[in-house]
VEXMARMAR-982042 format. One record per residue (C-alpha): x, z, y; residue in three letters; residue number from 1. Coordinates in nm, 2 decimals. Layout:
      c1      c3      c2  residuo  num
       X       Z       Y      ALA  NUM
...
END
This chain:
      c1      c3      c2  residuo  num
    1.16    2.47   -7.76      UNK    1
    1.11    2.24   -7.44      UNK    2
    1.07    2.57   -7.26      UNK    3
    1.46    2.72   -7.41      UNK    4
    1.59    2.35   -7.30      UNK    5
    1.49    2.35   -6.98      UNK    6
    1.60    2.74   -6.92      UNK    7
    1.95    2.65   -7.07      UNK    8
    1.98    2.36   -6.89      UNK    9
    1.87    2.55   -6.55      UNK   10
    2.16    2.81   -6.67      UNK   11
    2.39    2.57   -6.74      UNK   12
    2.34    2.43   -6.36      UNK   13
    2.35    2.71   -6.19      UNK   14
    2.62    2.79   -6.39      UNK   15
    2.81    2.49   -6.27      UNK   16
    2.70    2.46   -5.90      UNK   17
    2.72    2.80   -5.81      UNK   18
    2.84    3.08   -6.02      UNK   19
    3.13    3.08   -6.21      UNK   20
    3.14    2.74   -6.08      UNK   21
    3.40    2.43   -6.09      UNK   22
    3.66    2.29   -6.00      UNK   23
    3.88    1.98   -5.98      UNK   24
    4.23    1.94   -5.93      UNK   25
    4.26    2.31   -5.85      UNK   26
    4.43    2.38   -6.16      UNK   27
    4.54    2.22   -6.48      UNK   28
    4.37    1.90   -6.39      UNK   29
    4.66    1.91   -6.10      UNK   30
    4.86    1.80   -6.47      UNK   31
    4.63    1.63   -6.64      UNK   32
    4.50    1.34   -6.39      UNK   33
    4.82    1.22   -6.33      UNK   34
    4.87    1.17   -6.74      UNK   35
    4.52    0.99   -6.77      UNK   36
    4.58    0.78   -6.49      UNK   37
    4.93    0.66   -6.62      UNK   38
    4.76    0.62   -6.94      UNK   39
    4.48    0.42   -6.79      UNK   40
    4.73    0.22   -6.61      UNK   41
    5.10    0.22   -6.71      UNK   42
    5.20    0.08   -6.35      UNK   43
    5.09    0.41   -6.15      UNK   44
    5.34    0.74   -6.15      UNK   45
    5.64    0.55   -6.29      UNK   46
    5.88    0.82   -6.13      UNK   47
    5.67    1.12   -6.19      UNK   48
    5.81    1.40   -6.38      UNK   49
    5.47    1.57   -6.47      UNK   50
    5.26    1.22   -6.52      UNK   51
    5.58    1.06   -6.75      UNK   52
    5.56    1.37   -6.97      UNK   53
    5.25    1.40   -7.12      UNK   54
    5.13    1.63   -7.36      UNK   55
    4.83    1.42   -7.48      UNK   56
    4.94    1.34   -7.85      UNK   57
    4.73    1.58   -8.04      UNK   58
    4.43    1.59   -7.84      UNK   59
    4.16    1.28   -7.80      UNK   60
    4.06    1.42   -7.41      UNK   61
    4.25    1.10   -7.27      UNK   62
    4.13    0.86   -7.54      UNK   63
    3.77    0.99   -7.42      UNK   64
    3.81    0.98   -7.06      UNK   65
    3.98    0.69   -6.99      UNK   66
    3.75    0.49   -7.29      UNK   67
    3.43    0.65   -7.05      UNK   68
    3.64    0.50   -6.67      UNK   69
    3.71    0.18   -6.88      UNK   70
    3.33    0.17   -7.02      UNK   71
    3.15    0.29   -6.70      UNK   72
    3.36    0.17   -6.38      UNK   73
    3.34    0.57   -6.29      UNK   74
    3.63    0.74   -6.19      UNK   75
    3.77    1.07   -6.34      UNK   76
    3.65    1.32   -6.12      UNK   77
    3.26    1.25   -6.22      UNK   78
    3.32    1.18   -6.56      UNK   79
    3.50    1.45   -6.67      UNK   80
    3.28    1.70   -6.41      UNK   81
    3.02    1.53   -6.66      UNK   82
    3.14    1.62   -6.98      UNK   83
    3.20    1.95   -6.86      UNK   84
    2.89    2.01   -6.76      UNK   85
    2.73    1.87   -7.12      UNK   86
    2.96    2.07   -7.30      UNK   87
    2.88    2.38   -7.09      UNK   88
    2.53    2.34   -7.17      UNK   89
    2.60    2.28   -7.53      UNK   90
    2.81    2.61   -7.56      UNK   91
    2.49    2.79   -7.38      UNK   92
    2.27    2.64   -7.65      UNK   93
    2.50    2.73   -7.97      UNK   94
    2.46    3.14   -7.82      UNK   95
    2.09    3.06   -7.80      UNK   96
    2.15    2.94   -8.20      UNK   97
    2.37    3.27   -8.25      UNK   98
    2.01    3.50   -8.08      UNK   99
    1.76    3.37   -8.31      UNK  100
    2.00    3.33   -8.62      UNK  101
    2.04    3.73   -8.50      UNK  102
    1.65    3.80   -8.53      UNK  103
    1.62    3.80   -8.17      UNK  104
    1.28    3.63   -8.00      UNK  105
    1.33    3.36   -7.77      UNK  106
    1.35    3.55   -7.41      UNK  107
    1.58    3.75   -7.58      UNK  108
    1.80    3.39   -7.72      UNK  109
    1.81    3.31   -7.36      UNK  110
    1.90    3.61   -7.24      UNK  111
    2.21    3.64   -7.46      UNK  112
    2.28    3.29   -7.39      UNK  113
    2.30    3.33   -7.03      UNK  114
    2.48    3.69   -7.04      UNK  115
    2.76    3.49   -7.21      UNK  116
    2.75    3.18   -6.94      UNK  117
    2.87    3.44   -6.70      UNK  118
    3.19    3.41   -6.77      UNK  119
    3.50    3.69   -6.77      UNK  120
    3.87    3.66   -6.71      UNK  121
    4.11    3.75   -7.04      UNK  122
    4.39    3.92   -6.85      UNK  123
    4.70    3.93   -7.01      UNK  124
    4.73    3.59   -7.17      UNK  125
    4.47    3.43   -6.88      UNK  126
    4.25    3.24   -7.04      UNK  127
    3.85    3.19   -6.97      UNK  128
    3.55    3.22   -7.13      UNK  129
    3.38    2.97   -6.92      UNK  130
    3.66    2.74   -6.78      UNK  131
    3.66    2.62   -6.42      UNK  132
    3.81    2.31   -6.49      UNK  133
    3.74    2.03   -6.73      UNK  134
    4.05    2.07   -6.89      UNK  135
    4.08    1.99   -7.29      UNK  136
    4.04    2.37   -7.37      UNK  137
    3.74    2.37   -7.13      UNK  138
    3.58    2.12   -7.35      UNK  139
    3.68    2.25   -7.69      UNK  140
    3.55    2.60   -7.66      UNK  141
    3.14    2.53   -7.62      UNK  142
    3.19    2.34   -7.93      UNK  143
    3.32    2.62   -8.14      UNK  144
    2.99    2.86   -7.95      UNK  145
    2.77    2.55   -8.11      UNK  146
    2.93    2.56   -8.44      UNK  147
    2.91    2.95   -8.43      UNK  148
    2.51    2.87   -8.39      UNK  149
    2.48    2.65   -8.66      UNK  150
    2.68    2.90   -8.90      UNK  151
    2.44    3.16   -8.81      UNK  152
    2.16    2.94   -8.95      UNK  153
    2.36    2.81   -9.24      UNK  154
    2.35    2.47   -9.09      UNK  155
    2.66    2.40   -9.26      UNK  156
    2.73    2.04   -9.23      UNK  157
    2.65    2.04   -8.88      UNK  158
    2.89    2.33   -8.80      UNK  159
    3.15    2.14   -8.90      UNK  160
    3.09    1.85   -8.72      UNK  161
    3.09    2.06   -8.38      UNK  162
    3.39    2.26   -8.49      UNK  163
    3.56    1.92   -8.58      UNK  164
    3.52    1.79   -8.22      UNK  165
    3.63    2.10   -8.06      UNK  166
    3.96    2.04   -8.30      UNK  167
    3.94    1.67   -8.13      UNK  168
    3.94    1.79   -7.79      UNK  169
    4.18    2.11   -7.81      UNK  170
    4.34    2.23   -8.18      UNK  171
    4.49    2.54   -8.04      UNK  172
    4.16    2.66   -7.90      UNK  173
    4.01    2.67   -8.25      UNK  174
    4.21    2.79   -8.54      UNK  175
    4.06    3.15   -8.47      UNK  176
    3.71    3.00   -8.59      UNK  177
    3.82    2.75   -8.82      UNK  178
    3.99    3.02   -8.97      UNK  179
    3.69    3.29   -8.99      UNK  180
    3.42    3.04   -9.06      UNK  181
    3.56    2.77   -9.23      UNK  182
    3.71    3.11   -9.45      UNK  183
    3.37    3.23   -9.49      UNK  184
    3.25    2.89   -9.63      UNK  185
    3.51    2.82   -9.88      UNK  186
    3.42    3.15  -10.02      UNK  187
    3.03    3.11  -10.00      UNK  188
    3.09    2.75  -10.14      UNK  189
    2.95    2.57   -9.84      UNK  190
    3.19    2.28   -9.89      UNK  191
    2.96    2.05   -9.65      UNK  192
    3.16    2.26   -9.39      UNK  193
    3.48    2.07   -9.47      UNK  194
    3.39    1.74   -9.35      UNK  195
    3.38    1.82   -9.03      UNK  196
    3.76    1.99   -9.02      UNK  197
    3.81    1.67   -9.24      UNK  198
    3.68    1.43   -9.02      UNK  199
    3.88    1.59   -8.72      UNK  200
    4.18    1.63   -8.88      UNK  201
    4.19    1.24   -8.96      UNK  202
    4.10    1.12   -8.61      UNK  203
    4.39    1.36   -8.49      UNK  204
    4.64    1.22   -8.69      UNK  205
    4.51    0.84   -8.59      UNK  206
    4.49    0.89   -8.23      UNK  207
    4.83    1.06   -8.28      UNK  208
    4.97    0.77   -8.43      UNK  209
    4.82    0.55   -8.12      UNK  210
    4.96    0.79   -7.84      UNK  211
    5.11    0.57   -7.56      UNK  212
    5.31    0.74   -7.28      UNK  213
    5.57    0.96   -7.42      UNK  214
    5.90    0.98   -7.29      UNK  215
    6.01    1.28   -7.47      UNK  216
    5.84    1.45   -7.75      UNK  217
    5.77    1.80   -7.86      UNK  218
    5.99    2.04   -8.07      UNK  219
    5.85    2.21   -8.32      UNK  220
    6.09    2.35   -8.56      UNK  221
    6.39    2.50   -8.32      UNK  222
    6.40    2.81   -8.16      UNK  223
    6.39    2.86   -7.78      UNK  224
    6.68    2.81   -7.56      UNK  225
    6.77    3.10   -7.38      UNK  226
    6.82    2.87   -7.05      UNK  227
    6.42    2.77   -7.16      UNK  228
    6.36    3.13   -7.25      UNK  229
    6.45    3.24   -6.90      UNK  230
    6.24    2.93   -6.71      UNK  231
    6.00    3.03   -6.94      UNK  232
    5.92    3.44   -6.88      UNK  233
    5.97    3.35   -6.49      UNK  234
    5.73    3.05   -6.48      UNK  235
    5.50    3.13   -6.79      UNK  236
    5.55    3.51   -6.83      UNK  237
    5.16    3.53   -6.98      UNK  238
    5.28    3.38   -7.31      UNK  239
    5.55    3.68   -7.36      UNK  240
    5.29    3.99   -7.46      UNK  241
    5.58    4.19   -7.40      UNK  242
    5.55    4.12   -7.05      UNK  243
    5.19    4.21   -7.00      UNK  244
    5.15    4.52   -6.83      UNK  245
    5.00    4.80   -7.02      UNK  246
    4.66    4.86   -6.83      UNK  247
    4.58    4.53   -7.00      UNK  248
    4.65    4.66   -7.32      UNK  249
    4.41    4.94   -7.24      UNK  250
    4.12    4.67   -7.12      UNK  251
    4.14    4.51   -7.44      UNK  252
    4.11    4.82   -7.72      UNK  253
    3.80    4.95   -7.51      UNK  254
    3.67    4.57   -7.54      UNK  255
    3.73    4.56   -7.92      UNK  256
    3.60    4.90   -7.96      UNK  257
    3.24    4.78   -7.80      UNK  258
    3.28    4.50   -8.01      UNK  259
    3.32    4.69   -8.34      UNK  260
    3.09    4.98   -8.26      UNK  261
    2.80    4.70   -8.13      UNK  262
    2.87    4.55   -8.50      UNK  263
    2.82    4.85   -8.70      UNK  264
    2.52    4.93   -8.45      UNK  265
    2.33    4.59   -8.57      UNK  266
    2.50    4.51   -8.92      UNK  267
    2.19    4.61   -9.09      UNK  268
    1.99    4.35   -8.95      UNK  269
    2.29    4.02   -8.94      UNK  270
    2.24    3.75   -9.20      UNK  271
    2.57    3.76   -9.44      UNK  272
    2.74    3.45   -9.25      UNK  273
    2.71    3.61   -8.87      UNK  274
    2.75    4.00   -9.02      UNK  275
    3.10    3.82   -9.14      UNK  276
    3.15    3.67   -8.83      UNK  277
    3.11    3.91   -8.58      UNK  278
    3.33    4.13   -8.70      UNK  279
    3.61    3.89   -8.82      UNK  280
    3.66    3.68   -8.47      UNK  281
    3.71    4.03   -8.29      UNK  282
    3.98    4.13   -8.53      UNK  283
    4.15    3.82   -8.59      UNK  284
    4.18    3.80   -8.19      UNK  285
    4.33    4.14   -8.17      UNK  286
    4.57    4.06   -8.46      UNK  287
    4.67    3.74   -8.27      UNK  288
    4.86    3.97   -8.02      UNK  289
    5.08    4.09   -8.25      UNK  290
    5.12    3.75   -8.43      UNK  291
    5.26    3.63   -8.10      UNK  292
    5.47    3.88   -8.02      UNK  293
    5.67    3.85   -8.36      UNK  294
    5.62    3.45   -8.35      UNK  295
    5.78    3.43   -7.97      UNK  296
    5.91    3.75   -7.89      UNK  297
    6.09    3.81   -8.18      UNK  298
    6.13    3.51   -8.36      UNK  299
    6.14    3.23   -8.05      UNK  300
    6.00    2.99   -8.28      UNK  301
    5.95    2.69   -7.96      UNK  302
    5.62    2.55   -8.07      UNK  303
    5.45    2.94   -7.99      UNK  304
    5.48    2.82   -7.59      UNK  305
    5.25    2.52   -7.69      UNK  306
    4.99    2.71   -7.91      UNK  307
    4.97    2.99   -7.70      UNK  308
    4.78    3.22   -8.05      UNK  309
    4.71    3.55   -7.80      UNK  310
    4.48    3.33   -7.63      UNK  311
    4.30    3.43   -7.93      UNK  312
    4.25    3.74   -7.76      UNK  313
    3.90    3.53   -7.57      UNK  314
    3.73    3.66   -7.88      UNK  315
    3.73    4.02   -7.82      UNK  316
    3.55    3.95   -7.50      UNK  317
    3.31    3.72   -7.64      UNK  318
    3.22    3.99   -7.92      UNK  319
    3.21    4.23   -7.70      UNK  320
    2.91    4.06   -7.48      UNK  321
    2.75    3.95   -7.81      UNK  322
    2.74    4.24   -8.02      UNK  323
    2.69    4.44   -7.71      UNK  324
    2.38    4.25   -7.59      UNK  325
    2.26    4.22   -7.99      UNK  326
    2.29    4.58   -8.03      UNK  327
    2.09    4.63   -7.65      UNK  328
    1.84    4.46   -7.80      UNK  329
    1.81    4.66   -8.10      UNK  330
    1.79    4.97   -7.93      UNK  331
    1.44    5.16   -7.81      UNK  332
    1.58    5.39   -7.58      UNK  333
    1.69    5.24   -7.20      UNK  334
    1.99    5.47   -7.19      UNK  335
    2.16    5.31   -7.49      UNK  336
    2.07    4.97   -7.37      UNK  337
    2.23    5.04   -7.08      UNK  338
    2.56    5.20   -7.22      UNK  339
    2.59    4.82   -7.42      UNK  340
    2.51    4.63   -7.14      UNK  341
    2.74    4.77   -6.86      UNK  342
    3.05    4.57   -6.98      UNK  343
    2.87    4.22   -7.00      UNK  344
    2.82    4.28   -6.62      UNK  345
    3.13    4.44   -6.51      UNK  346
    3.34    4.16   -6.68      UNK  347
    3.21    3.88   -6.40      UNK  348
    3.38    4.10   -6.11      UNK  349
    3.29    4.31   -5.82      UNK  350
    3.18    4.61   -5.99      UNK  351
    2.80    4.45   -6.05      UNK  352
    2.76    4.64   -6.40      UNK  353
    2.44    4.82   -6.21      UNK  354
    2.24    4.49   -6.34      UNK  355
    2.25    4.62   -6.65      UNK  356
    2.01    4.88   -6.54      UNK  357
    1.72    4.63   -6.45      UNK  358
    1.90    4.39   -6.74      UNK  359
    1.84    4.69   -7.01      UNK  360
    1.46    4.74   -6.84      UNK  361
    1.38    4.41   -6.93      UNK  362
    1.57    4.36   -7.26      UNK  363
    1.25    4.43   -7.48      UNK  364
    1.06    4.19   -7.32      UNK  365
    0.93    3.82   -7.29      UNK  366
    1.14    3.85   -6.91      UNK  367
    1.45    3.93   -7.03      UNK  368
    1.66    3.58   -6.96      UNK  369
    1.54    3.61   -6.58      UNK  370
    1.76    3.83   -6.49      UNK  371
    2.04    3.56   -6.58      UNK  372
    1.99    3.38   -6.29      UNK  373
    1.95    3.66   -6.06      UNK  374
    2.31    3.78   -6.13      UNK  375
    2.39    3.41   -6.14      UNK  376
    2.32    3.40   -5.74      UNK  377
    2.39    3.78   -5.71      UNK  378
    2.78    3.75   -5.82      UNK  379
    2.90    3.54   -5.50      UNK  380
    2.65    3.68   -5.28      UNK  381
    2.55    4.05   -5.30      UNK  382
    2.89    4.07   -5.53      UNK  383
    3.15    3.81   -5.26      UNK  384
    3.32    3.70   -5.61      UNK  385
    3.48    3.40   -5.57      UNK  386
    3.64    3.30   -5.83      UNK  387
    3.86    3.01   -5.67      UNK  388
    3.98    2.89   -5.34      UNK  389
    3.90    2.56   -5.15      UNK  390
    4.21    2.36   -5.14      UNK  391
    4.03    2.08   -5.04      UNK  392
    4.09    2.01   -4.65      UNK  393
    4.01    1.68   -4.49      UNK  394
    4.36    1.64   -4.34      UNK  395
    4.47    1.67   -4.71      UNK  396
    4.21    1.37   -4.81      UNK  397
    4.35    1.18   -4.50      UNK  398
    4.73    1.20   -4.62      UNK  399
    4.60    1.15   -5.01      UNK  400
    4.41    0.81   -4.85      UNK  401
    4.69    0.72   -4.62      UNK  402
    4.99    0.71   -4.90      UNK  403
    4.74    0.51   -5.13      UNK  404
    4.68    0.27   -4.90      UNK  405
    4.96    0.22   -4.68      UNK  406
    5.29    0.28   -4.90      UNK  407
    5.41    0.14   -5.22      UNK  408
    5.32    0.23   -5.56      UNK  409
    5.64    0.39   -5.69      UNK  410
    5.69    0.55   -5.33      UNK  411
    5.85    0.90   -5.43      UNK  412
    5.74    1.18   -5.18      UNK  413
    5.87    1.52   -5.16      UNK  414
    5.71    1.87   -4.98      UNK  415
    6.01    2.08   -4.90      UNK  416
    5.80    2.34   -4.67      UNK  417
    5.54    2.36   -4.97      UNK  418
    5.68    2.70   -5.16      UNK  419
    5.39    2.83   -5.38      UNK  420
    5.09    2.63   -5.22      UNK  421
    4.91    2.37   -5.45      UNK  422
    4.83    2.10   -5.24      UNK  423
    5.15    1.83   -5.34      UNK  424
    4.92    1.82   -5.69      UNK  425
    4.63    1.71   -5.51      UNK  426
    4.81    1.49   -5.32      UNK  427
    4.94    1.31   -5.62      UNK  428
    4.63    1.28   -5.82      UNK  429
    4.45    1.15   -5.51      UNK  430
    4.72    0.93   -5.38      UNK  431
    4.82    0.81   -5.72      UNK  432
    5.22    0.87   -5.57      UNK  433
    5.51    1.04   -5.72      UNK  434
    5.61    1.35   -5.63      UNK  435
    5.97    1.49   -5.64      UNK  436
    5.88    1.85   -5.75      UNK  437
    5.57    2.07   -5.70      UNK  438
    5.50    2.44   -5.79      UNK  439
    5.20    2.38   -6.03      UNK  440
    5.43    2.14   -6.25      UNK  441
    5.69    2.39   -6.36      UNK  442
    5.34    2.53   -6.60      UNK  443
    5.48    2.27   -6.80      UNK  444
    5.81    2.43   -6.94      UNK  445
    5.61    2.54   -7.24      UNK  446
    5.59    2.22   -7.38      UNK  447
    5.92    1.96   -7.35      UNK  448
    6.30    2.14   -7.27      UNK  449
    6.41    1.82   -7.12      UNK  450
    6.12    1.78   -6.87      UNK  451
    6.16    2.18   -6.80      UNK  452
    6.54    2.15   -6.71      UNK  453
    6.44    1.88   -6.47      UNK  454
    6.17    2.02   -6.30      UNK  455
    6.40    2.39   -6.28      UNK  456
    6.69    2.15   -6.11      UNK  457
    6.46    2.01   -5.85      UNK  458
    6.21    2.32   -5.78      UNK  459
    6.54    2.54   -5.78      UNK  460
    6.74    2.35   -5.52      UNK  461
    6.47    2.30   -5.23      UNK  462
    6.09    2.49   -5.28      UNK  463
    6.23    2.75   -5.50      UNK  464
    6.41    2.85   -5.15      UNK  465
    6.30    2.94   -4.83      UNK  466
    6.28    2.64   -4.65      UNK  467
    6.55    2.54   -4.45      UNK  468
    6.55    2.18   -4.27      UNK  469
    6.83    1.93   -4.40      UNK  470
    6.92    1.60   -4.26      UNK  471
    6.73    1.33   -4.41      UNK  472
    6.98    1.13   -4.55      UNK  473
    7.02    1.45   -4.81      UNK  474
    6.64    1.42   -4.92      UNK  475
    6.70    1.04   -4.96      UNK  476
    6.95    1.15   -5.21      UNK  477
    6.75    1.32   -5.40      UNK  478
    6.58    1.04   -5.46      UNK  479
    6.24    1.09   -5.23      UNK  480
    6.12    0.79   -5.03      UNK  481
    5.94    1.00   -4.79      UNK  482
    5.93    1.33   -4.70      UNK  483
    5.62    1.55   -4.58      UNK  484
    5.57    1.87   -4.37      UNK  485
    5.36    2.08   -4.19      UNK  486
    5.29    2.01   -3.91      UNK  487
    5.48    2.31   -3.78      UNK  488
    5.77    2.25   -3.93      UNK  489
    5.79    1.84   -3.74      UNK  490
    6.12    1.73   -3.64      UNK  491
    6.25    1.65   -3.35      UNK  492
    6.52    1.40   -3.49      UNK  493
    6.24    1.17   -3.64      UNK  494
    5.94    1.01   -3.54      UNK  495
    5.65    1.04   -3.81      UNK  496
    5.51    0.73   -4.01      UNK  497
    5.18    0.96   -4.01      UNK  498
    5.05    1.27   -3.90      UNK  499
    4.72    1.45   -3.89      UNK  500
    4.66    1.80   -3.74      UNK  501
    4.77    1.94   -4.12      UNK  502
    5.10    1.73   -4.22      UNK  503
    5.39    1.49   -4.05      UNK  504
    5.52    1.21   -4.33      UNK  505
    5.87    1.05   -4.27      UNK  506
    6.01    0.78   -4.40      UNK  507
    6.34    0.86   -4.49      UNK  508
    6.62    0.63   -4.41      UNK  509
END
């Protein structure tokens, strides 16, 4: 066992240095810092749209993370890189637990562990298997892999405890398992199973209860606006399935027909509880297409935005790599190995599905897992896959160091010339300043109407448009305190407050 440890744990960092990788304030965490740092300290982001609309009720990631920066002195950037990485490793090792519980030796364990630490983009409602960011989904999801494990070795009470903290950190994540598993033990009679959702379900509703922050809360029984509707399909058009475009459709029924044909190919040899599994989380994901489509796109029941079901669809993926590699492994001949094995690697990117040839050579074997982390380091090298950008930039750091230090606390900034780009989140998580209106916050109009009308009114009437300079009195209006640009869009009418080889900051009069 101290051998599978130190293989999953070399997996896991590999994993998280190098490929798929991590980010930080890249993504969601663009939202999500600013709400834990106005919870950690009520005094920062006063005027911020995003950071003064949280969405942290029904979730204990903040309660953790700013209990861990309270506890440890550590800031949120390592401790949440942290967690991710611990939960990333505790996903890897609930697969492992999937392997053996599937009959499979331990080279083999490993193997499926790492196939599935690949990671693979769901198209259509865009969601990960392996998240980049440590966002509360990110967290949630090796959980429900670890209670998966502990199914498969009728490790009931334990199950439950790791599905009840991926509940915790993320309940939207984990109804499609809660509803397979924890259906699976209600009708088995494995009622130590139910403490965990138990448990879960009672710290939600306290933490709930204790949520500080809100300034406007979340409908749940109304139907969507169509001025929301509109914001919605332009800003969020992933959540409509009616908008997806049909060669994702086709993706998906070829993934769910691997993962159905891989299940009848090793059925035989599954213990009841993961022969009930492996088939139900495929089909429950492919039904939660259609469940959105009449709960949104029919119906426009509000709350749909917020639970997102089609991301649901993760599961057909994930079934696909593990009945797929399961069924590779039972096979004797190398060209039915291979036939499984080609979608595991082509999901990554770049058209590397030719591992499977050496990956089905070795799947027999006591070698198997070490060609994990040769596609590990072959998928951003041989492969060029690069699964994010590096919006990082030292002038960036400068600016985010330079408004922290040097301008008020409540200082309200606005990036006219910033359009699409990412970089105002940064700067407000970094800086710790209000922003007027930013790109990456309008990701937001799924959860509160009023906050979504705001952000539309601000994003609509200056980065929405091409830019076009105004006289500073009319971004003082507004209500910005200072206003920055690139640097080749400087004034002339204006002398900057700061400027690097990146950006030019104004105070505005």
């Amino acid at each position: 066992m101290r051998l599978a440890w130190a293989v999953l744990a070399a997996f896991a960092l590999l994993g998280f240095f190098v490929f798929p990788g991590h980010t930080y304030l890249q993504s969601d965490t663009q939202i999500y810092l600013p709400m834990l740092e106005r919870v950690a300290d009520p005094a920062v982001l006063t005027k911020d749209i995003i950071a003064t609309h949280p969405h942290l009720r029904y979730t204990v990631y903040d309660e953790v993370a700013v209990a861990l920066k309270r506890g440890t002195g550590a800031d949120f950037e390592g401790i949440l890189g942290s967690l991710q990485l611990a939960t990333r490793l505790a996903g890897l090792y609930g697969v492992f637990l999937l392997g053996t519980a599937a009959g499979l030796e331990l080279s083999g364990a490993l193997f499926l562990a790492g196939l599935c630490g690949l990671g693979a983009l769901i198209a259509g409602p865009e969601v990960l298997t392996v998240e980049y960011e440590p966002v509360p989904r990110g967290l949630a999801l090796p959980f429900l892999l670890l209670g998966l494990g502990w199914c498969g070795h009728g490790r009931w009470r334990a199950a439950g405890v790791a599905l009840g903290i991926a509940l915790l950190l993320h309940p939207p994540t984990v109804w499609p398992v809660w509803l397979v598993a924890g259906g699976y033990a209600l009708w088995r009679r494995h009622y130590a199973m139910g403490w965990g959702l138990a448990g879960g379900v009672a710290l939600l509703v306290l933490a709930a209860k204790g949520q500080v922050g809100e300034s406007e809360a979340q409908a749940f029984r109304a139907t969507i606006p169509p001025d929301l509707e509109a914001l919605q399909r332009m800003r969020a058009a992933y959540v409509w399935v009616g908008m997806w475009k049909p060669e994702r459709w086709m993706q998906h029924a070829v993934l769910l027909g691997l993962a159905v044909g891989a299940w009848w190919r090793i059925r035989a040899g599954l213990n009841p509880a993961l022969r009930a599994l492996l088939l139900a989380l495929p089909l429950v994901g492919a039904v939660s297409v259609g469940l959105s489509y009449l709960l949104l796109d029919v119906a426009r029941w509000i709350v749909i935005p917020q639970v997102q079901p089609a991301r649901a669809l993760l599961w057909v993926t994930v079934a696909a790599i593990l009945n797929g590699a399961l069924a590779a492994a039972r096979a004797e001949r190398w060209a039915e190995r291979l036939a499984w094995l080609v979608a595991p690697f082509w999901l990554p990117g770049a058209g590397l599905w030719w591992l499977a040839a050496p990956a089905a050579a070795l799947a027999r074997t006591r070698w198997a897992w070490t060609i994990i982390p040769v596609a590990l380091l072959a998928y951003p090298t041989v492969g060029g896959v690069r699964n994010y950008p590096n919006l990082h930039t030292a002038e960036l750091t400068e600016l985010s160091s330079w408004a922290r230090a040097q301008t008020p606390p409540d200082a309200v900034f606005h990036f006219p010339d910033a359009g699409l780009a990412l970089y105002p989140g940064i700067f407000r998580a970094r800086a710790l300043r209000n922003v007027w209106v930013d790109r990456k916050g309008g990701g937001q109009v799924n959860f509160t109407y009023g906050l979504a009308k705001e952000w539309w009114r601000r994003y609509e009437a200056t980065i929405g448009r091409a830019y076009a300079p105004k006289p500073l009195a009319e971004y003082r209006a507004l209500g910005a305190d200072f206003l920055i640009l690139q640097r080749a869009h400087s004034r002339a009418d204006a002398q900057p407050v700061f400027a690097n080889a990146a950006y030019a900051v104004y105070a505005l009069p």
